[in-house]
C-alpha positions in Angstrom: -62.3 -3.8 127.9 -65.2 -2.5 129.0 -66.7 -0.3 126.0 -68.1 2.4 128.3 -68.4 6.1 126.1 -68.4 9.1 127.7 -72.2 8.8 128.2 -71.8 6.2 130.4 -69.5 6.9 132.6 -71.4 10.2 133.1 -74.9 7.7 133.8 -72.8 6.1 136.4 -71.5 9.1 138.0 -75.2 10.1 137.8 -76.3 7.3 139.5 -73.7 7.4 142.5 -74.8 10.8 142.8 -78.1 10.4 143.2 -78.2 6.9 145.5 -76.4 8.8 147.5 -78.4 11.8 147.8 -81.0 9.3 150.0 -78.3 7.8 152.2 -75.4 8.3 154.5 -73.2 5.8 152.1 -70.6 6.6 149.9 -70.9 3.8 146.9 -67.6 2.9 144.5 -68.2 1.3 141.9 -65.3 -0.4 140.3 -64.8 -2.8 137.1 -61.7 -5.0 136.2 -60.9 -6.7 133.5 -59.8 -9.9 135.5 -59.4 -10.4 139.4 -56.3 -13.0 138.4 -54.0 -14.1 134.8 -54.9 -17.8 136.2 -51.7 -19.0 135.0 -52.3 -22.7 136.8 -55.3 -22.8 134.5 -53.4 -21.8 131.6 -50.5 -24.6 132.1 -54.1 -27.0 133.6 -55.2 -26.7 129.6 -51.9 -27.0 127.9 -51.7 -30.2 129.7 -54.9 -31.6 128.9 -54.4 -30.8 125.5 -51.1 -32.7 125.5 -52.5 -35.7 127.1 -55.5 -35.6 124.3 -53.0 -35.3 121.7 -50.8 -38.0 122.7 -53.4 -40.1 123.0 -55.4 -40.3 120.1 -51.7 -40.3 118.1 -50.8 -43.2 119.4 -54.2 -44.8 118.9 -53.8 -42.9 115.4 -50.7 -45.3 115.2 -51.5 -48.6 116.4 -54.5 -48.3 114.1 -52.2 -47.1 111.2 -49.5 -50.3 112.1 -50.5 -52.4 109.3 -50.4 -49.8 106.4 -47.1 -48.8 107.7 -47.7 -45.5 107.7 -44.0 -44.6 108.3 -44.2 -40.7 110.0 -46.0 -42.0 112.6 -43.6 -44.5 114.2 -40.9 -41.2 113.9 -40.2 -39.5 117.8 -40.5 -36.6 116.4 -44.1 -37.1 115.0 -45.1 -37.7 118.5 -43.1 -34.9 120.0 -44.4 -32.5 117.6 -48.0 -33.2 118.0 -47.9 -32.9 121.4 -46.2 -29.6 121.7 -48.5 -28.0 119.0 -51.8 -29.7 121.1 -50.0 -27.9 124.4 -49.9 -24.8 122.0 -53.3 -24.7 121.3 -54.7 -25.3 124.7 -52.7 -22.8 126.6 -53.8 -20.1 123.8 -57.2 -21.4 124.2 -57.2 -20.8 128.3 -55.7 -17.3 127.6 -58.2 -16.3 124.8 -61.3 -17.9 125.4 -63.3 -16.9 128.7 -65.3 -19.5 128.9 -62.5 -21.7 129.0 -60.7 -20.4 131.2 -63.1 -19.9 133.1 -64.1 -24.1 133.1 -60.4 -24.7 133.6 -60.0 -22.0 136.9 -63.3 -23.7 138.5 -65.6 -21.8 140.6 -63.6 -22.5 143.3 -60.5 -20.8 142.1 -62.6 -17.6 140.5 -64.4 -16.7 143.4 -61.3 -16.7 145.8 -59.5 -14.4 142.6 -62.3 -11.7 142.6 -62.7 -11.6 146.4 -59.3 -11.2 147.3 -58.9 -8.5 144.3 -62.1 -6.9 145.6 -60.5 -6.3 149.1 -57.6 -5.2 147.6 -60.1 -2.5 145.8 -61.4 -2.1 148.9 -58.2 -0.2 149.7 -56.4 1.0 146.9 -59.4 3.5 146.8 -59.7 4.2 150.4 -63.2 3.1 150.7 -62.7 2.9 154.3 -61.7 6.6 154.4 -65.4 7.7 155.7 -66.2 9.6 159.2 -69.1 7.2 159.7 -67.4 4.5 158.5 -70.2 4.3 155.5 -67.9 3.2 152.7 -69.5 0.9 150.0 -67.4 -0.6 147.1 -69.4 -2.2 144.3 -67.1 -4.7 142.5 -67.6 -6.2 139.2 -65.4 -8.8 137.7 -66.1 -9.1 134.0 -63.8 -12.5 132.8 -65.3 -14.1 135.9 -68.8 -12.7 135.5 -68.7 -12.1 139.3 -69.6 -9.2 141.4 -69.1 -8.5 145.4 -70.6 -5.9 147.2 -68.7 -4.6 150.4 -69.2 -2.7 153.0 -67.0 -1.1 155.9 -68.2 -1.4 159.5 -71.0 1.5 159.1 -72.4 -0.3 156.4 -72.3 -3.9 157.9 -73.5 -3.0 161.1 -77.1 -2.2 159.4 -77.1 -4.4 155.8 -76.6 -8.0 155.8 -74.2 -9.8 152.9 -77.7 -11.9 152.2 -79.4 -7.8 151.8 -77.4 -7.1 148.6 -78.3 -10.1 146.3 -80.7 -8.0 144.5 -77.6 -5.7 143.3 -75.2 -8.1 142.4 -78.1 -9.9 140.3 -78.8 -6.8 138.6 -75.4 -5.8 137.4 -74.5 -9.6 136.8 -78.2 -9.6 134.4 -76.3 -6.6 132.7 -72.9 -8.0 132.1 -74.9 -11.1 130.4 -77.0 -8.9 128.1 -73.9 -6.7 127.2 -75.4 -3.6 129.1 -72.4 -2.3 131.5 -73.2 0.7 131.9 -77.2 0.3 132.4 -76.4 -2.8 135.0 -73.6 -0.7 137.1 -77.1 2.2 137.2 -79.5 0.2 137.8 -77.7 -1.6 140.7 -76.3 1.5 142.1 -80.1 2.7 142.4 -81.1 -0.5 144.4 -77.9 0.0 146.6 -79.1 3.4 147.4 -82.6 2.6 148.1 -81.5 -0.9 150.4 -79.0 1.7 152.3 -82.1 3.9 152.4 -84.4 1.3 153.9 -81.9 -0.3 155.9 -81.7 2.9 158.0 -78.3 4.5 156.9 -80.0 8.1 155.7 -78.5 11.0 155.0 -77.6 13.2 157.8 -77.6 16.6 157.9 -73.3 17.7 157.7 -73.5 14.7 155.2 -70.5 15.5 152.6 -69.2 13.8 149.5 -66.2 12.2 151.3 -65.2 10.0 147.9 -65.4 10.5 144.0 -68.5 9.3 142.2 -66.8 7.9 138.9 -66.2 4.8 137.9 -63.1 2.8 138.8 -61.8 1.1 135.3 -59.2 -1.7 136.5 -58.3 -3.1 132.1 -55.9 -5.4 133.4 
């Protein structure tokens, strides 16, 4: 799914490591697979596919009328060609991001990966800080989309408009087929915005969560 080797895993860890030896935050990272199975868009393509089908068959047939091309005045011609055309575009929405992706809509794929980033969120306890300085850096690879959230510590300081410049950066990897080097490079911006932004390492500070990579394959 994600074709991360051992190297890269350890650059990530690396990377947490280090952002957060300037700051106060404890960053997750965490990649899925897919935030949803989009079934609706699956049954949106068979449909459309059907409707294509049936239509230029029986186009295919009125044309056809005066040669008496006999198959095509048989139900089951019809019934066949329609079913084989839902076939095709249901395996098309499963297989094919980018079509899936056209039939979900943006709509659809940003309410997915939100609500399967809070869900992150707290399946791995990001909110389980003293300071309340929990970050989880989310990255949805079908949908090409990545959030960035932060628990009350965080938000009290950084603004959702503050962490463009991360989500750009790991999105700018996931389109060049660089993972691993987007997940670093944006965990080094978060570090140095939560730097900035004020929330610096105190003095007790601790490693309240685990630095690895989260690997949802869906």
């Amino acid at each position: 799914m994600t074709n991360l080797t051992d190297a890269d895993l350890e650059s990530i860890r690396q990377a947490v490591a280090s952002a957060e030896g300037v700051t106060s935050g404890e960053i997750v990272p965490f990649v899925a697979a897919r935030s949803s199975d989009y079934r609706l868009a699956r049954w949106k393509g068979a449909a459309l596919m059907g409707l294509v089908a049936m239509a230029a068959f029986l186009g295919f047939a009125e044309w056809n009328s005066a040669w008496s091309v006999s198959w095509t005045q048989e139900p089951w011609a019809l019934a066949g060609t329609v079913l084989a055309a839902m076939i095709l575009g249901w395996l098309l929405a499963t297989f094919v991001p980018s079509v899936l992706r056209l039939l979900a809509g943006e709509r659809a794929l940003a309410g997915a990966v939100h609500h399967r980033a809070l869900r992150a969120f707290v399946d791995e306890e990001v909110f389980d800080t003293r300071d309340r300085t929990g970050i989880l850096l989310f990255v949805s690879l079908m949908e090409r989309r990545i959030e960035v959230m932060g628990d009350a510590g965080i938000n009290a300081r950084v603004s959702a408009e503050d962490w463009v410049d991360v989500i750009q950066v790991v999105r700018q990897g996931i389109l060049d087929g660089r993972l691993a080097q987007g997940l670093v490079a944006g965990i080094g911006k978060c570090g140095e915005l939560l730097r900035v932004k004020g929330v610096e390492i105190l003095p007790d500070d601790e490693n309240e969560l685990p630095d690895g990579l989260r690997v949802d394959r869906g």
